[in-house]
TORMI-811866 format. One record per residue: x negated, y negated, z of N, C-alpha, C in turn. Coordinates in steps of 0.05 Angstrom, whole numbers, plus 5000, padded with zeros to 4 digits. Layout:
<sites>
XYZXYZXYZ/...
</sites>
This chain:
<sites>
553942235219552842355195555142445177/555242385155557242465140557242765123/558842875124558143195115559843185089/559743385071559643395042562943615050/564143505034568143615031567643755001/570043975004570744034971573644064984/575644054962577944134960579044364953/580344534959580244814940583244824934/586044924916588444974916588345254914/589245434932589445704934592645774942/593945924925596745994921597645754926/597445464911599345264914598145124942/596745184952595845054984593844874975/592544704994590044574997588544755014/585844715016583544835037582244705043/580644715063578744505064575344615072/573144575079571444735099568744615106/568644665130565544535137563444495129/561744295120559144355114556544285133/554844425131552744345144550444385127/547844335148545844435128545144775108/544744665094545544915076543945235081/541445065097540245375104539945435133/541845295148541945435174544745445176/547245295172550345345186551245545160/551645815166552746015149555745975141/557645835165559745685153559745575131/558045315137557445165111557445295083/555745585078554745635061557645795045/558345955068560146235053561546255079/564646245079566246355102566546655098/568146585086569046935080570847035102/570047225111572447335132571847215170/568847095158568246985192568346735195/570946625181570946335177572346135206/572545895217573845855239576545935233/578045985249581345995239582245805250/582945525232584845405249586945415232/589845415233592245295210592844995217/592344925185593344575182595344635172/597544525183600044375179600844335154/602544445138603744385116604144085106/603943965123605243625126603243495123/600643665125597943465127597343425091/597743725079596643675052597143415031/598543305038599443125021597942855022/596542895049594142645051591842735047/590743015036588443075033588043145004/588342904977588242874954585542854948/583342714962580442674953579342844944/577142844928575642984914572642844926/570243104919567543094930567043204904/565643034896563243224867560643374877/559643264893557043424909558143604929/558343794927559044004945557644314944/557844484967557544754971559644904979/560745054970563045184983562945404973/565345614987566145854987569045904982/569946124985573346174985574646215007/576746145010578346185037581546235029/583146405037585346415035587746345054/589346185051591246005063593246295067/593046115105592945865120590745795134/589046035130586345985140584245865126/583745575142581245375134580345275158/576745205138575345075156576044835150/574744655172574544315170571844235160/573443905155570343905143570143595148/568943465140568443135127567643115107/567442975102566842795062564742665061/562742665046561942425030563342305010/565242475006566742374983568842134992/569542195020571341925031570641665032/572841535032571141315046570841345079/569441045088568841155129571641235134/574241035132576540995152577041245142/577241405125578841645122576241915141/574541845126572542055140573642045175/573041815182573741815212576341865221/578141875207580641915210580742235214/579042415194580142655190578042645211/574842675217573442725239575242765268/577342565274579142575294580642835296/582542835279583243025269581943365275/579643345262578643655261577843645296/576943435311576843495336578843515350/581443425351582943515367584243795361/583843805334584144165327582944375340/579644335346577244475350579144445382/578844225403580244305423582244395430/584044555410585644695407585844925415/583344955407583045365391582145385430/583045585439582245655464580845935462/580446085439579946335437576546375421/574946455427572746515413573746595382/572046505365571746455337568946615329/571246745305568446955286566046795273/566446495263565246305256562346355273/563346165294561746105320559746295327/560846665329558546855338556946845307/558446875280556146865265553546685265/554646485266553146235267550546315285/551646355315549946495337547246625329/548746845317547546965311544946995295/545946855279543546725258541346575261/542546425287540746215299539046415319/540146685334539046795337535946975338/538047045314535047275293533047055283/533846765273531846615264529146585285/531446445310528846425333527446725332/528046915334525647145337523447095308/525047025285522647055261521146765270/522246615287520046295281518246435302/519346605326516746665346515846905336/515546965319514347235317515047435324/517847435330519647735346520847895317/518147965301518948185284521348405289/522448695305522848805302526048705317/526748375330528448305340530148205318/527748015304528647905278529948085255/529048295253529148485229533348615239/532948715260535248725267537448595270/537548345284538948075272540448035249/537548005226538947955203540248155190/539948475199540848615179544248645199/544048595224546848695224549148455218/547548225217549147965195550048115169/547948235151548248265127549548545121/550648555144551848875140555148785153/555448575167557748445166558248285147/556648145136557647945108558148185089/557948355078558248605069556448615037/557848625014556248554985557248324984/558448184994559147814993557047744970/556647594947556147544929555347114941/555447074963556146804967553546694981/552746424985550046324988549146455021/550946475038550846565072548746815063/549847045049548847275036546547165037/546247025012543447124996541246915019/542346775043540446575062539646865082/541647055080540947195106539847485080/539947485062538247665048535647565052/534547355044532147255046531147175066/532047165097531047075116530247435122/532547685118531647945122529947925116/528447905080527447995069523847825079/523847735086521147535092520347685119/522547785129522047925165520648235150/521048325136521048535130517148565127/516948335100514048325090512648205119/513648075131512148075158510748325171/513048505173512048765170511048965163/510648845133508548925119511049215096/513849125098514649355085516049175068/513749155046515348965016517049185001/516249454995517849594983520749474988/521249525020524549515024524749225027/523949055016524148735025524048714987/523548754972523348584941526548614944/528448864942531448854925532948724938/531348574967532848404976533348114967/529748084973529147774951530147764928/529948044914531347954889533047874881/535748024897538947914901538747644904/536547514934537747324937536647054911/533947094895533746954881535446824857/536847164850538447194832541446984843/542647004868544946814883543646614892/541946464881541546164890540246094864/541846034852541545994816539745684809/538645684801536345524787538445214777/537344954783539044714775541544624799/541944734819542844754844540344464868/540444334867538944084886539444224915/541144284923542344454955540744584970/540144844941538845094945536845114937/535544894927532144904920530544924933/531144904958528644914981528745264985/532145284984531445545002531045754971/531045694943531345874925527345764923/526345654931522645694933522845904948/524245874975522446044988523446364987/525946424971526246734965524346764938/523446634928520846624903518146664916/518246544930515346544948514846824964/517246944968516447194984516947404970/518747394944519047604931515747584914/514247404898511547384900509847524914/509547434941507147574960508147834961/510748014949511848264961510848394930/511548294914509948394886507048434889/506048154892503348154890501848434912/503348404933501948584944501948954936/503248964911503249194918502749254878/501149034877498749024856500748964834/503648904826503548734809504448464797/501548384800500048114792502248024772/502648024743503347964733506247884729/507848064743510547934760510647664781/508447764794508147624822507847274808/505547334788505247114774507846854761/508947094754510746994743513346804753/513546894787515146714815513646544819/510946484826510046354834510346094808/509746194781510546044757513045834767/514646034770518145894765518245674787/516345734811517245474835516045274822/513445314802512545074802514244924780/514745024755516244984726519044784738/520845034749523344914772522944634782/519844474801520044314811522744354831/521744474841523944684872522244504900/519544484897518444364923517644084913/518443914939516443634929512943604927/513143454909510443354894508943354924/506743484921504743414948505243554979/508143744968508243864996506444235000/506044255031504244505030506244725010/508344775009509244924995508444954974/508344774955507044714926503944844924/503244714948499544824949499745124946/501145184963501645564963502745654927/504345434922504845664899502645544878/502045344877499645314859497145554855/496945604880494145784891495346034882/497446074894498446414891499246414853/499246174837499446194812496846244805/494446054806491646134791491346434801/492146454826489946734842491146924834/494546994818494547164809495947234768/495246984765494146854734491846914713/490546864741486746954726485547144714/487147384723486747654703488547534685/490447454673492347434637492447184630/492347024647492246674645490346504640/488346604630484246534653485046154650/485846104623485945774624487945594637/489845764639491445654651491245694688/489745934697489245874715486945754724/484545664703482445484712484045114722/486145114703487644834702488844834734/489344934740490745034769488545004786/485745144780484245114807483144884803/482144624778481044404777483044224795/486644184785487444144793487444124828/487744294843487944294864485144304878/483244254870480144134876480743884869/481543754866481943474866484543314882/485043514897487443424912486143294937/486643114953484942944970485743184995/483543125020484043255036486143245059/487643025052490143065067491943185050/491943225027494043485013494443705025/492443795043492443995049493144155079/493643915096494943885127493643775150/490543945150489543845177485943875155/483843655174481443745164480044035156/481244185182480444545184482244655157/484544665152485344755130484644605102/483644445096482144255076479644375075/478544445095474844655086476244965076/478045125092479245315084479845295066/482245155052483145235032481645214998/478944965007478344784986475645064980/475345315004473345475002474645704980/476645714993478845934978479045844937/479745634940480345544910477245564898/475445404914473445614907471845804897/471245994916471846284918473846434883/476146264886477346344860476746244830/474946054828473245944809471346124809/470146164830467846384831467846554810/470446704828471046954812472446984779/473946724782473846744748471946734724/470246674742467746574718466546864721/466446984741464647194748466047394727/469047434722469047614709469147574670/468847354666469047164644465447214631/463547294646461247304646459247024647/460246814662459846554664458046514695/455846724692454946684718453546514734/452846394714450446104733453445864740/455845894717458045754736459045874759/459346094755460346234786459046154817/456146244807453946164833454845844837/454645664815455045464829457845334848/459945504841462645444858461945644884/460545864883460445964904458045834925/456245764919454845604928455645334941/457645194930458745034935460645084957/462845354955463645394973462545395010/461045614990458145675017456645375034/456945185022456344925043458844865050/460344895032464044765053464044895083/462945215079463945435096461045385122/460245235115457345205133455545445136/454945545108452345605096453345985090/452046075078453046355079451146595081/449046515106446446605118447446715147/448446475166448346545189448246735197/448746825219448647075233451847075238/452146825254455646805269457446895242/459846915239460946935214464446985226/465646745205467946855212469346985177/471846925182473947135151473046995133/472346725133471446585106468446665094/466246685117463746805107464147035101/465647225106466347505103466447575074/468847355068470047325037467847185008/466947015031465746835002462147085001/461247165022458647375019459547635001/461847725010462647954993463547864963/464247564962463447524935461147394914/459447324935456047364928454647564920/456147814930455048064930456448154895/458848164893459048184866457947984842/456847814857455347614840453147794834/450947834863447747934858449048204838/450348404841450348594830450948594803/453248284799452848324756449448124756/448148104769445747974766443248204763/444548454765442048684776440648644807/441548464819439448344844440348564865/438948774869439748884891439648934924/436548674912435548604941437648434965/438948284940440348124952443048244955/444948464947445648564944446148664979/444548794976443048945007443048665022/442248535018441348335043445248255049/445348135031449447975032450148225052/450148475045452948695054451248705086/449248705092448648705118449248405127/448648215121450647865131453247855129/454148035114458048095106459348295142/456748375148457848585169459248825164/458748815139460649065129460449365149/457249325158457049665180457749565195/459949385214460749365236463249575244/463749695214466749805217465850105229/462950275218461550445241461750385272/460650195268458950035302461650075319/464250005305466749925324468450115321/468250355305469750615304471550645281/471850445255473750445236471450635215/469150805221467150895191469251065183/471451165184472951495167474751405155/476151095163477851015145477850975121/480850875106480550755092479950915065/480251155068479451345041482751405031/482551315003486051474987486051514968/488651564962488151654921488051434906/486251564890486051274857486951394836/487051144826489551254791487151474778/490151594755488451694746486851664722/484651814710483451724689484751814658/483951734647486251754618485252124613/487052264595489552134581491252224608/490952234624493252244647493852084656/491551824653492451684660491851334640/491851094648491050894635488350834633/486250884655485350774661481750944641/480250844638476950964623476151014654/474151244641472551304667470651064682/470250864658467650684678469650334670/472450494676473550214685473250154709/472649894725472449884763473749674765/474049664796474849444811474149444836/472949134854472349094884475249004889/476649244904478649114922478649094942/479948814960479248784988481948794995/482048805025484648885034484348915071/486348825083486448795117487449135131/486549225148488249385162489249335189/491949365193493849315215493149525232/494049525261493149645286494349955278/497049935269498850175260497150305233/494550185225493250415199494850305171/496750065182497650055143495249785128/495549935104492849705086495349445079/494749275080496249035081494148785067/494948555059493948435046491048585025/491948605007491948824983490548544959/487648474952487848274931485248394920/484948434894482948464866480848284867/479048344868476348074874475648144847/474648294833474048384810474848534798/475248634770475648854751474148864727/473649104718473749084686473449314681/475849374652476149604640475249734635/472049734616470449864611470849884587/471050134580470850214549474450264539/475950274557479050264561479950024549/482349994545484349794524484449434545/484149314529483849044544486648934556/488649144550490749144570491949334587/489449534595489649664617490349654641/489349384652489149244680488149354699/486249444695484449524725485749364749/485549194750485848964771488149074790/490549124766493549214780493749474787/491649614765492249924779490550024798/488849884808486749994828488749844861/489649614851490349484867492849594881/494449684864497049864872496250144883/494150254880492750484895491450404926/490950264932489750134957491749964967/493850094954497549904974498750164994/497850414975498050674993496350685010/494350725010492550775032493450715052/492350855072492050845112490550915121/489950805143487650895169488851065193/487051225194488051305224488051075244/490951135256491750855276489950735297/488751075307486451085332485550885325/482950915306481650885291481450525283/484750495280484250225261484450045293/485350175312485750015338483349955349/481450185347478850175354476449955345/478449865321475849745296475949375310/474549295309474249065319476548905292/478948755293479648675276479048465258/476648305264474948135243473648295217/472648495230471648775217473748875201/476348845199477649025182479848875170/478948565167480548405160480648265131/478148445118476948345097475148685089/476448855084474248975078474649095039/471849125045471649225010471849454997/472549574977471949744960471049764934/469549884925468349984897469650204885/471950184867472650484857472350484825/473350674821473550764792476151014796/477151054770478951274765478351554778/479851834772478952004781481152274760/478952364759480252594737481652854767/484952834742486453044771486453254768/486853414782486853684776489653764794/491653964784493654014803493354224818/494554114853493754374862496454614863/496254804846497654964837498555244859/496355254867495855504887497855364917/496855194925498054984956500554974939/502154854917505554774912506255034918/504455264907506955614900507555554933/505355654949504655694978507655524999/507855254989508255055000512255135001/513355294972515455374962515155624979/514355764991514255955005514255795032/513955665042515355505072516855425066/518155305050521355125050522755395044/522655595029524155885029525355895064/522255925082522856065102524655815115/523355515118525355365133528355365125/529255495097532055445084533455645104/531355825121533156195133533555995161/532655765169532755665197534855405192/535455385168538055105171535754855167/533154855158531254605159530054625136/529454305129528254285108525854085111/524653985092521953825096523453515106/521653385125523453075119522152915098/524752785088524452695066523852435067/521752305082521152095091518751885067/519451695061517651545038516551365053/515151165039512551075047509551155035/506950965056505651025066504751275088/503451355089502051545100503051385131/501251095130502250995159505351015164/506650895135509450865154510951135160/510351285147511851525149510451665173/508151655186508051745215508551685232/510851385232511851255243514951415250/515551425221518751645216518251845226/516251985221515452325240514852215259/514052095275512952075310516652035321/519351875301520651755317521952005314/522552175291524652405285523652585311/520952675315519352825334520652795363/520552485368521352375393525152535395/526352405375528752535371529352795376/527552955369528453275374527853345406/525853215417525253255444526653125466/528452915453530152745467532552955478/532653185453534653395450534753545475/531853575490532153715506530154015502/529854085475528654365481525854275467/523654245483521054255461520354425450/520454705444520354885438522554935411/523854765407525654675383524454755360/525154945337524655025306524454715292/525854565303526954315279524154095284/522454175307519853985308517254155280/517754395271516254535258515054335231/517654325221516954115199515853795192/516553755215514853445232512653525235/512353725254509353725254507553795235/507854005213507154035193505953825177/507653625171507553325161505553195167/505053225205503652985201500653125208/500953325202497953415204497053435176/498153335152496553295132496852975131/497752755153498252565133495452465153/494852225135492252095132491751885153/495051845164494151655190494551655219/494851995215493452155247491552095251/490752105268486052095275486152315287/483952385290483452655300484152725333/484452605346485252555377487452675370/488752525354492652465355493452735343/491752905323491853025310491253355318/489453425335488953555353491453635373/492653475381495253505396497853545386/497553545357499453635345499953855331/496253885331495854155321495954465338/495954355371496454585391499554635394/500754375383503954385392505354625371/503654595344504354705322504254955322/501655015325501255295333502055465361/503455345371505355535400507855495379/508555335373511655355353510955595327/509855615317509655775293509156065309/508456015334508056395340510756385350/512156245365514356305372516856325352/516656135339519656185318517956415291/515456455299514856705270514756575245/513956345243512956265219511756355199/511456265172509656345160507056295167/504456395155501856375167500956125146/502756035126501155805115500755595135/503755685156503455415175502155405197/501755685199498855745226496455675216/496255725191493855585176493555295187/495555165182495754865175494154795207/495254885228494654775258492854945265/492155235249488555325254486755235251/487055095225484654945226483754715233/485354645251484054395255483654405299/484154665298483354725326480954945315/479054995298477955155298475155015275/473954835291471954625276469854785269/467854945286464655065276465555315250/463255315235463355405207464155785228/462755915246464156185254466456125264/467855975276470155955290471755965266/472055785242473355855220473056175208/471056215206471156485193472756655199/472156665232473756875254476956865250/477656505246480456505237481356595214/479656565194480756655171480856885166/480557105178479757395185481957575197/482457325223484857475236487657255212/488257085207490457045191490057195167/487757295160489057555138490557785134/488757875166490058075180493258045176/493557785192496657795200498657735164/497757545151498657575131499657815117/497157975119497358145104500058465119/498758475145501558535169504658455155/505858165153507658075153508558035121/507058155102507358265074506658015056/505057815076505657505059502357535036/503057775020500257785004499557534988/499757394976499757064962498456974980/498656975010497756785029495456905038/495657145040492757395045489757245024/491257254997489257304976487856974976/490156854980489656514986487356505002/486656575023484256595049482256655037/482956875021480557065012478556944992/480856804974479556624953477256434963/478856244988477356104999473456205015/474056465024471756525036470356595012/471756754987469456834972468456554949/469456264962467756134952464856044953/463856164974460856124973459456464975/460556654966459856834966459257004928/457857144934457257354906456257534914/455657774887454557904894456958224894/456358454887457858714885461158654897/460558634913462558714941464758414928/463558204923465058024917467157954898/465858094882466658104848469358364855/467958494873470658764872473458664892/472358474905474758324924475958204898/474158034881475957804867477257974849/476458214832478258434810480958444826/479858544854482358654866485158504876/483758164876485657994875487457864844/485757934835486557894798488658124789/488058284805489858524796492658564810/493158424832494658374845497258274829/496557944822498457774816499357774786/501057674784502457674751500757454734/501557524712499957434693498357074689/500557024703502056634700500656564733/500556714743499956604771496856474779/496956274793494656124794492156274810/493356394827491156564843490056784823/491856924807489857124784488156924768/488856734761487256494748483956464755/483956344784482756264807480456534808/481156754817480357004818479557054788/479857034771478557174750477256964741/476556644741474456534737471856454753/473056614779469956634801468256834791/471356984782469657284776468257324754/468957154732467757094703464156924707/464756664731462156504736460156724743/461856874771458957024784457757264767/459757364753458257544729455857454713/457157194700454257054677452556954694/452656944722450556814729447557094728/449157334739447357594737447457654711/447757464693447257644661448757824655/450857844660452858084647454757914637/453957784603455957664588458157824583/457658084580460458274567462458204594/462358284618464258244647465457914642/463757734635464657474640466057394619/466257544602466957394567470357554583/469357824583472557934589474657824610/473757684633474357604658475657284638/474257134624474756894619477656974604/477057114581479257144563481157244581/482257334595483757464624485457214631/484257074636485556834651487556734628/487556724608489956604593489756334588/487756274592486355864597485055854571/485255654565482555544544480955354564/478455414547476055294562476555094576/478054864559478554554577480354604599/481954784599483954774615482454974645/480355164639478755254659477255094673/477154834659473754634673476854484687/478954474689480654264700481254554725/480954774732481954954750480054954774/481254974791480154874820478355104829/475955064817474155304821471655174829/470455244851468455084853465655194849/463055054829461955134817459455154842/457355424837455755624860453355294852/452855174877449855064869447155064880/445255094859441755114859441054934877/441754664875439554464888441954184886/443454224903446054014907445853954928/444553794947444853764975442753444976/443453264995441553015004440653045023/438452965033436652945057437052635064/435852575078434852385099433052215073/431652335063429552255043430252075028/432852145022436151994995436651785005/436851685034438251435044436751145033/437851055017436150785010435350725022/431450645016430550515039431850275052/431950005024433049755041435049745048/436949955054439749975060438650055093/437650175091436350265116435550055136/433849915125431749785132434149585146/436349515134438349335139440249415159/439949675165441049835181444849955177/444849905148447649925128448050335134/450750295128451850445129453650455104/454650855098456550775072457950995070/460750965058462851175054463451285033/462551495019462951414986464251694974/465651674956466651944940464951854915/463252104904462852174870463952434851/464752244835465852514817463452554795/463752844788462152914762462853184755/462253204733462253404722459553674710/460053814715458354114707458054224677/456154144668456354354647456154644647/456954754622456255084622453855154627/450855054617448455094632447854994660/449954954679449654844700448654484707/448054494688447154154686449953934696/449153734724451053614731450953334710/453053274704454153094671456252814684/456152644673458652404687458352384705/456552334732456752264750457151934755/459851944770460951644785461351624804/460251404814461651304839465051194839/466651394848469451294847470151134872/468951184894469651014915467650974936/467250714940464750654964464850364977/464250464999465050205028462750265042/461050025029461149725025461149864986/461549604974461049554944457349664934/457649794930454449734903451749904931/451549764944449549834971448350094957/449650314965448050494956449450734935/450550564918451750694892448650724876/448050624867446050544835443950834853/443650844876440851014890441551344883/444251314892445351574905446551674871/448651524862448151674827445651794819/443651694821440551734814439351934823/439552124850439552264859440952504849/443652404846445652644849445152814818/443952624794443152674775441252864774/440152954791439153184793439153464799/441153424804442853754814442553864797/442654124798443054384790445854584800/447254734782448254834781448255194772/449155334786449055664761449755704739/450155664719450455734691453655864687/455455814674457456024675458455894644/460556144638461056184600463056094598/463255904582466455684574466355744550/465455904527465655884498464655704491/465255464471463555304460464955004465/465555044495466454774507463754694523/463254404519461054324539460954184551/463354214574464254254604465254494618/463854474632464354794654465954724677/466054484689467354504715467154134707/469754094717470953664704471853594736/470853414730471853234757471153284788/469353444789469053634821468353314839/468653284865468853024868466953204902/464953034909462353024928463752804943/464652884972464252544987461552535004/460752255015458352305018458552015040/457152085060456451915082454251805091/452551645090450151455104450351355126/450251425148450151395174446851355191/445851165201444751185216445051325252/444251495260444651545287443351345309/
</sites>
């Protein structure tokens, strides 16, 4: 086989150097400092005049060069020097830096071809930490082989600035590097896309095809075609309909084997579906989904694998822009959506959503169904927009990207997601909408009062990013670390544990055990009581067992002079309380704190509600003006409003939801007016889609509230957010 030569003149010398294939021999690509060392002979340069116009090379500084061969020779010389570089190579009696890189590479690859994630990941980075910032193609083959191990893992954050580099060092118009400059496009893509934005993502997937980087008709092409319409269709709609006709007309060996030809041809599909669906083109939609639905062998059965999963849950957004709720109900019980009850995943899966304008982009009745997989470790992974639309919001808002990039954070408790049958959580759905924020002002002061105390112990918070999942990954290993130390009883586990008893992908098992560990550490090193708080409550479940705690941590608060943290408790119990005695707790907490402080805030608008509710406008007018708030800025303060007739029965559970034996997870936000009247009620989040949104709004619309005095604002209390569960026993 004849290998590809360049010539180089460095200080007056010749060079010469190996080539091989361009995306596996790292020689080939870039020597650099781990190049073979052989020295050629002064005496030789004078016969090595040829020139190669097709070449890859790197730099080398004389006397050190690699060997190589030519296409550029003719045979007798090629074979001449071939001789040559072998009786050289049997020269060298000493192991070569070359050779272990090389190794190595070949190494870490075999773990990414078998699936040895965490062998692989290591591999390539301690390649790319010996090639150093090398600027040279070896780099950017072992940036992008990192970077693909990484999204394996589901951590695109730290995998894009990798792809990026390397897209950026394997430059466009290069024949060499076109295979391997697709595939750092192809993964810097799925690392965008996943973490909702579409419109970038779109944009790689664009360049492989424009480029003509893959051959005509290979699966690569199929992928970026698909990953072009599928994430096109929200800003592209015609250009990504051209994309999905296109590749519906591709014969069924385009696509590899018969089984991936029903798959994929369901998928492209499925994505016609949904374009039309959001285009308002619905009798076209039904018919590509319908069509799907016989590819997929029918979308009734009982049996069901990921494809019925996908194409019913998008029937279901069909019946629901149809009004059909029957069917609605019927799909989400053939979707299996309550299997994630049945198999232990019902608590997951709840996180934050953007926020609603002007804080944020988004209108209150902008939505989106996003679906998305959960991994055994609780991280949400494959992250894709089935639907959006803005609402009454700017037609370049993007629901699609910002709901989508909110459901890239999310996590499950790990228990939990281990527990869940994984067909069940491989495809599951959401219904959200925005959510009006409110800051919690009282928890930051509180929160600056523990980092005070950890600054007197030499500790600080860890500063660990991520997901909820990945970062209880960083606290379980730092945790492991301090105990490795030797003392369990260690101050430096305080703040670890702290952590992960608010993060979201503890389960309660895991969580429980962290919460006894916490609380023997905080009596022993004398903590603050925010952080006895933190691990009280979650060893102290029945509504008296809390009381009793919050009773004795006042006590002690108030003992250890931590008044802020005293009045904090207090606030909390006198939220479902009124009445004389109450009103003189809340003065006496108002009277306490300085002017600016959130707890006098807090305290003087309980104390303002429960006044007007007994008719004593003069107490409530004075209490309001006290606070230093204007009206809007009181309906945004975390006060929670006293209610008449706010509660669901058994009575509330949709019948045919019932009848289907469905289950549902749902948050609603709404708002209070000053006559107590509940106002804006939405469904911001619900699993399954639609099931029993349209019932339970309808309901909730009837609440009652106590009455309290905002002046001549008409909102009393914005955003108060109800979560709400449908469970059959």
């Amino acid at each position: 086989m004849h290998r590809r030569l360049r010539v180089d003149v460095v200080k007056g010398q010749r060079m010469i150097r190996l080539m091989h294939s361009p995306a596996r021999n790292l020689a080939a690509q870039d020597a650099g400092k781990d190049i073979v060392r052989i020295i050629i002979p002064k005496r030789i340069h004078r016969h090595l005049v040829f020139s190669c116009p097709d070449f890859i090379c790197c730099d080398i500084v004389w006397p050190i060069a690699a060997i190589v061969s030519s296409a550029g020779m003719g045979k007798s010389a090629c074979m001449l020097l071939h001789r040559f570089c072998l009786g050289l190579f049997l020269l060298v009696a000493v192991p070569v830096t070359a050779a272990t890189v090389q190794e190595d590479f070949d190494a870490a690859q075999a773990h990414l071809d078998a699936r040895r994630l965490p062998q692989a990941r290591a591999g390539f980075a301690a390649l790319l930490e010996r090639l150093g910032a090398s600027k040279g193609r070896s780099a950017m083959i072992v940036r992008n082989r990192l970077g693909e191990t990484m999204i394996a893992m589901a951590d695109v954050e730290e995998a894009q600035p990798l792809l990026e580099a390397a897209v950026a060092g394997l430059p466009a118009g290069i024949a060499a590097v076109a295979d391997e400059r697709a595939t750092a496009l192809t993964h810097l893509a799925r690392a965008l896309e996943e973490q909702g934005r579409l419109r970038e993502a779109h944009g790689h997937w664009q360049t492989i095809i424009d480029e003509k980087l893959l051959p005509s008709g290979s699966l690569g092409l199929m992928q970026a075609r698909m990953g072009a319409a599928r994430t096109g269709q929200w800003t592209q709609a015609d250009a990504a309909a051209r994309l999905i006709d296109g590749l519906l007309a591709e014969p069924d060996s385009a696509w590899g084997s018969p089984q991936a030809s029903i798959s994929g041809r369901v998928n492209v599909l499925r994505l016609k579906g949904q374009l039309a669906m959001r285009q308002g083109r619905l009798d076209d939609a039904r018919r590509a989904l319908d069509e799907a639905g016989r590819l997929a062998g029918g979308a009734s059965s009982l049996q069901v694998n990921l494809d019925d999963v996908q194409l019913r849950g998008d029937l279901i957004v069909h019946a629901w822009l149809k009004k059909d709720m029957a069917s609605v109900v019927r799909l989400t019980a053939l979707s299996g959506a309550s299997m994630l009850d049945e198999s232990g995943g019902g608590q997951g899966g709840v996180g934050d959503l953007p926020p609603c304008t002007p804080t944020g982009t988004l209108a209150p009745d902008a939505m989106a169904v996003i679906e998305f997989s959960v991994r055994d470790d609780g991280r949400v992974v494959n992250v894709r927009p089935v639907y959006a639309n803005p609402g009454s919001g700017p037609a370049d808002s993007h629901p699609e990207e910002e709901f989508a990039a909110a459901v890239h954070g999310w996590s499950w408790p790990a228990e939990q997601a281990k527990a869940t049958n994984p067909l069940w959580r491989a495809a599951v759905r959401v219904e959200l909408r925005c959510q009006t924020m409110r800051p919690e002002l009282v928890v930051a002061s509180l929160n600056r009062d523990v980092d005070a105390w950890l600054a007197t112990k030499g500790l600080k918070r860890p500063g660990f990013t991520g997901t909820d999942a990945q970062t209880r990954q960083q606290l379980l290993a730092a945790l492991a670390s301090v105990d490795a130390a030797g003392d369990i009883q260690a101050v430096a586990a305080v703040p670890l544990l702290a952590e992960l008893m608010v993060n979201r992908a503890v389960g309660p098992a895991e969580q429980l055990d962290h919460a006894r560990r916490l609380a023997a550490l905080a009596k022993t090193h004398d903590a603050p009581v925010f952080v006895r708080e933190l691990a009280q409550g979650r060893l102290n479940r029945s509504v008296a067992d809390r009381f009793a705690m919050v009773r004795r941590l006042v006590a002690l608060a108030e003992q250890r002079g931590e008044i802020r943290m005293a009045d904090y408790l207090r606030l909390q119990q006198l939220n479902s309380r009124s009445g004389p005695e109450a009103e003189s707790q809340l003065a006496a907490i108002a009277a306490r704190h300085g002017e600016a402080d959130p707890l006098r805030q807090q305290a003087l608008l309980m104390l303002s509600d429960r006044a007007f509710a007994r008719g004593d406008e003069a107490v409530a007018a004075s209490a309001l003006a006290s606070t230093g708030l204007s009206p809007q800025q009181c309906a945004l303060a975390d006060v929670r409003p006293q209610g008449r007739n706010t509660f669901l029965t058994v009575d509330d559970f949709p019948r045919e939801a019932r009848a289907w034996g469905l289950s549902a997870l749902m948050r609603v936000a709404h708002d209070v007016t000053p006559a107590g009247d509940i106002a804006n009620v939405r469904v911001i989040s619900a699993r399954p889609p639609f099931a029993f949104s349209e019932q339970t709004v309808k309901r909730m619309q009837s609440w009652k509230f106590k009455p309290v005095l905002r002046g001549t604002e008409t909102v009393g209390c914005m955003g108060r957010v109800q979560p709400i569960r449908f469970r059959l026993n």
